[in-house]
BALO-550787 format. One line per 8 residues: their letters; for each residue x, y, z of C-alpha. Coordinates in steps of 0.02 Angstrom, whole numbers, plus 50000, padded with zeros to 5 digits. Each point is the difference from the previous one (the first is absolute). Layout:
<rs>
a) X/Y/Z; ...
</rs>
This chain:
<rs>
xxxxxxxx) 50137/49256/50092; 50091/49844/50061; 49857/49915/49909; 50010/50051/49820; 50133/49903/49882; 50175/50063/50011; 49989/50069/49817; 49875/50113/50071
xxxxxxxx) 50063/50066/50130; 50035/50198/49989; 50159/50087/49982; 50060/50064/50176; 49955/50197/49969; 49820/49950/49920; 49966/49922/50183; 50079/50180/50085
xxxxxxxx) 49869/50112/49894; 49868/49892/50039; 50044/50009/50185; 50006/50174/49961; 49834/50005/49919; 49932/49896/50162; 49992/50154/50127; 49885/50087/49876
xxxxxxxx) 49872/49876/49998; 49917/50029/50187; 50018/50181/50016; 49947/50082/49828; 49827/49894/50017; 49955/50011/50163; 50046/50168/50071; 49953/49974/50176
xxxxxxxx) 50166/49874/50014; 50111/50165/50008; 50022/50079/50147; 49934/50152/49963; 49949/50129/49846; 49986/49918/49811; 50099/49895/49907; 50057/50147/49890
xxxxxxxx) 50107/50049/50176; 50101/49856/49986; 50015/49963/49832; 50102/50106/49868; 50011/50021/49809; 50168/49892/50003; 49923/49905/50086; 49850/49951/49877
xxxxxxxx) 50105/50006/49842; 50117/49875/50064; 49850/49892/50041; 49944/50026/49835; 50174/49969/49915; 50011/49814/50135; 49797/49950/49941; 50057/50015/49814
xxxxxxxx) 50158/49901/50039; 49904/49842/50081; 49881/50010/49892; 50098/49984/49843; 50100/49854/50080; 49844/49912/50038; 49933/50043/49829; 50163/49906/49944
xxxx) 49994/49878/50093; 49827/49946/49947; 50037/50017/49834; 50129/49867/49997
</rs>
């Protein structure tokens, strides 16, 4: 991040749900990083509509971004 322009830079809580977002990225692909069982054990239905909710977030401030 330190290397995009400061006018690009995201808003504190964009960076938070994408940090968020981060500890889905291993697990949900590549079962055999958890412990034990399937991802469905450690994940819950809060826990993939707030993913959902953060995705659309970024992705509408990058849309806006690139469209200025």
């Amino acid at each position: 991040m330190a290397d995009l322009p400061k006018k690009a830079h995201p808003p504190k809580g964009l960076i938070e749900k994408a940090i968020y977002l981060d500890r889905f990225y291993i697990p949900t692909r590549y079962p055999n990083d958890l412990p034990s069982g399937a991802p469905m054990s450690y994940f819950t239905e809060r826990d993939a509509k707030e993913a959902i909710k953060y995705g659309g977030e970024i992705i509408r401030y990058c849309k806006d971004k690139i469209s200025k």
